[in-house]
N, C-alpha and C positions, 0 to 999 in steps of 0.2 A: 147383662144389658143387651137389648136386640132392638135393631133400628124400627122407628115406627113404618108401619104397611106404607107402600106407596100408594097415592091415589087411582081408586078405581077408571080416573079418565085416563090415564096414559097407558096409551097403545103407542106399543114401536113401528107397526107396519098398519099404515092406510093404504096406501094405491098401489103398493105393489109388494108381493110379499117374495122372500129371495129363497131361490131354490134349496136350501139346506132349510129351511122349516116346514116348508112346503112336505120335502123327505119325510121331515120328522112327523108331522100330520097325520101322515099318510099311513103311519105304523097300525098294527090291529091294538086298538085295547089293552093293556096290563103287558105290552110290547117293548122294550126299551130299544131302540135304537144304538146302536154301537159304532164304531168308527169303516165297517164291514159290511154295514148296511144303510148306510146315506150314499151318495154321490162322490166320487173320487174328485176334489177340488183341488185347483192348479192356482198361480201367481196369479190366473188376469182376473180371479173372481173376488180377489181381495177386495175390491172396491166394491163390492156390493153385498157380499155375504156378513154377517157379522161373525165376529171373532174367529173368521176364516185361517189367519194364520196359523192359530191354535189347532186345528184340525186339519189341514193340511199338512202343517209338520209331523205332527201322528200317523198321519197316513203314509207318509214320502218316506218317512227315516226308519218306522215300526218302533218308536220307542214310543207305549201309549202312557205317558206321565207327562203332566207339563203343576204348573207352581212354583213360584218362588218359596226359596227357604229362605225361614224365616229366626232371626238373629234375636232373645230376649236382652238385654244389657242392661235391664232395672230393677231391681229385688227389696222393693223396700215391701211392698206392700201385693200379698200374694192375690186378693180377693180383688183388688184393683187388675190385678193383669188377668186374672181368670175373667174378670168383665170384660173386658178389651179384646180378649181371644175370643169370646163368645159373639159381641158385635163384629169381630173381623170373619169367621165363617158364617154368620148369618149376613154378614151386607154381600160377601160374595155369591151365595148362596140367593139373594133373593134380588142381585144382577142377572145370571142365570137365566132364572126364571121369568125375569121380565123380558130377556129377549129369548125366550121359547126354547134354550137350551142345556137348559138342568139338566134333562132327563139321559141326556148327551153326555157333556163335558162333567158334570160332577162326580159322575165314579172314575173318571181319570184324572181328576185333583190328588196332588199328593201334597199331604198335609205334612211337611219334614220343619219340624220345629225345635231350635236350639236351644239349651237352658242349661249356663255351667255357670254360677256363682262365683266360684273363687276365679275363674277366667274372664267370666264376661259383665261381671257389677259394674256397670259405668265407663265400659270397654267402648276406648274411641273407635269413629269409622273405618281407619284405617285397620286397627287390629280385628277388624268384624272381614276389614275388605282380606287380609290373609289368613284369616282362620278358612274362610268359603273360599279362596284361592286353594289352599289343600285338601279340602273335601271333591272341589269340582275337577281337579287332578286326578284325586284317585279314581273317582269315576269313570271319568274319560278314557284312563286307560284300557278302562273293560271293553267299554260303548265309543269309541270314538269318532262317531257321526253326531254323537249326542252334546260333542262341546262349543256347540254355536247357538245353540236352544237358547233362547231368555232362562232356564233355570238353571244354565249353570254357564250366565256372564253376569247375572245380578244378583242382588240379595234384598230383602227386606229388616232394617234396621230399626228396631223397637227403643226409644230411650224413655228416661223419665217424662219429659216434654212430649212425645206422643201419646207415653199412656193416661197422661192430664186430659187429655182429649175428650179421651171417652166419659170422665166424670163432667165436665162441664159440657158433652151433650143429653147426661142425663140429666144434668141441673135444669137447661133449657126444657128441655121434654116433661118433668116434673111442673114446670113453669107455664105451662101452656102451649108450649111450641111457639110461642109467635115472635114475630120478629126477624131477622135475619138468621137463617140455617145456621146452626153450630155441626161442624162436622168432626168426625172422629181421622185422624191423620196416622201414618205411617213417613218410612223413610225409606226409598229403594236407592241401591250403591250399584255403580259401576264397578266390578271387580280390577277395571283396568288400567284406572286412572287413580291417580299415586295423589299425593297432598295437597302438590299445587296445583294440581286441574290443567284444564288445557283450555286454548284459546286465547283471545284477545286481553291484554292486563286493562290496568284503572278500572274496574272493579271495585265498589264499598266491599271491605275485608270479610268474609264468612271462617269463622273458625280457621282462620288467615290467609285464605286463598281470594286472590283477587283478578282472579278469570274470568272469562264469561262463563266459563262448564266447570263446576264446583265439584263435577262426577257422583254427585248425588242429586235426589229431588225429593223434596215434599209433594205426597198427594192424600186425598181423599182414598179411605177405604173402598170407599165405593167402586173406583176408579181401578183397581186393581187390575181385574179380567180383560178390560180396555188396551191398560198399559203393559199387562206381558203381550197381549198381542200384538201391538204395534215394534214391540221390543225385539219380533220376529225379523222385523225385515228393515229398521233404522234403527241407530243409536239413542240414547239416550239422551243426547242434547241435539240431537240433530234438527228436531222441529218439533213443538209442541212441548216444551220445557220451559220448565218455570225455575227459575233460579232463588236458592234460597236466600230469603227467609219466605219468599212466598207460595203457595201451594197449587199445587194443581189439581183442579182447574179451578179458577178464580174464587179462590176461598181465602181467607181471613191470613194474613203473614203469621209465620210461628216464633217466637221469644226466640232469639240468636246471640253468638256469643260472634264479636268481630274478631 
């Protein structure tokens, strides 16, 4: 399953277009741009560049990888997750391109995807959040500039309730498309935050925690490229989080267990 084309009227940039496309414009023909040949960006251009973070960090640390790893935990049905995997690198894939930097950022995606049945079949968050606590360990030891990165303080958690998603967006898509957007969802985990979350209690109970920071969040696939960049330079609940059962960014709540 691959998400339908965006419409040909949306343009990301009218009146002003920001110097890292500008860059990439600029390249000769059958050219790719590499992290060595755009513009060295710094913290103040976050606010203008898009997914600046992301490239910035590439360029400041030299570790040229960024992507979350990504957690399977549902094994019933194998041609359902191979859909879901297929709509999840193509919606990222054609984010990218809508803000002019595929030709960029997609050969430094690194595609690191987990799949252990007897481990992980219905494997809570927590046990997703210390499985990627010991991978991003051992890493660190090597690289250790590289353990503040979004890809190894987060994870991406797949359950059965996510990969529902993508069939009831091809239902709608099947259906005409019209209507309110069916979106296809994921789960990204705070590695750092333990059961009961952190913040403020009274709380309606999410899989028992009755915090304001559940240390995970529902989002749109789409959203991915968005939110490891911002994952650069604030937390995960710090602003711009949706607490479950609801998704980010303003998409339809997900089935929850209190």
């Amino acid at each position: 399953m691959r998400p339908l084309p965006l419409p040909q009227w949306m343009r990301q940039y009218y009146s002003t277009t920001p110097s890292i496309i500008s860059s990439i414009r600029e390249h000769p023909a059958g050219v790719e741009p590499t992290l060595e040949s755009i513009p060295q960006l710094n913290f103040s251009m976050t606010k203008r560049e898009p997914l600046s973070s992301i490239i910035r960090d590439m360029q400041e640390i030299g570790f040229q990888k960024w992507g979350f790893v990504i957690y399977r935990c549902a094994y019933a049905d194998n041609a359902q997750w191979e859909s879901y995997l297929e709509f999840f690198k193509a919606s990222v894939k054609q984010e990218l391109e809508a803000l002019e930097l595929s030709s960029l950022l997609w050969k430094y995606l690194e595609w690191t995807i987990v799949e252990d049945r007897q481990s992980l079949d219905g494997a809570s968050k927590q046990r997703v959040r210390d499985e990627f606590t010991h991978w991003a360990i051992d890493r660190a030891r090597i690289e250790p500039d590289i353990a503040e990165t979004p890809r190894f303080r987060y994870c991406i958690y797949i359950d059965q309730k996510c990969l529902d998603t993508v069939d009831q967006y091809e239902t709608w898509v099947a259906t005409g498309a019209e209507g309110k957007l069916k979106n296809v969802v994921c789960a990204v985990l705070d590695k750092d935050c333990g059961l009961s979350g952190r913040g403020r209690r009274g709380f309606p109970s999410v899989e028992g925690c009755v915090r304001s920071d559940t240390g995970w969040m529902y989002m749109t696939i789409k959203c991915v490229p968005d939110v490891y960049n911002r994952l650069s330079y604030q937390a995960l609940a710090e602003a711009d989080y949706e607490r479950p059962p609801a998704v980010w960014p303003l998409a339809d709540p997900m089935p929850y267990e209190a």
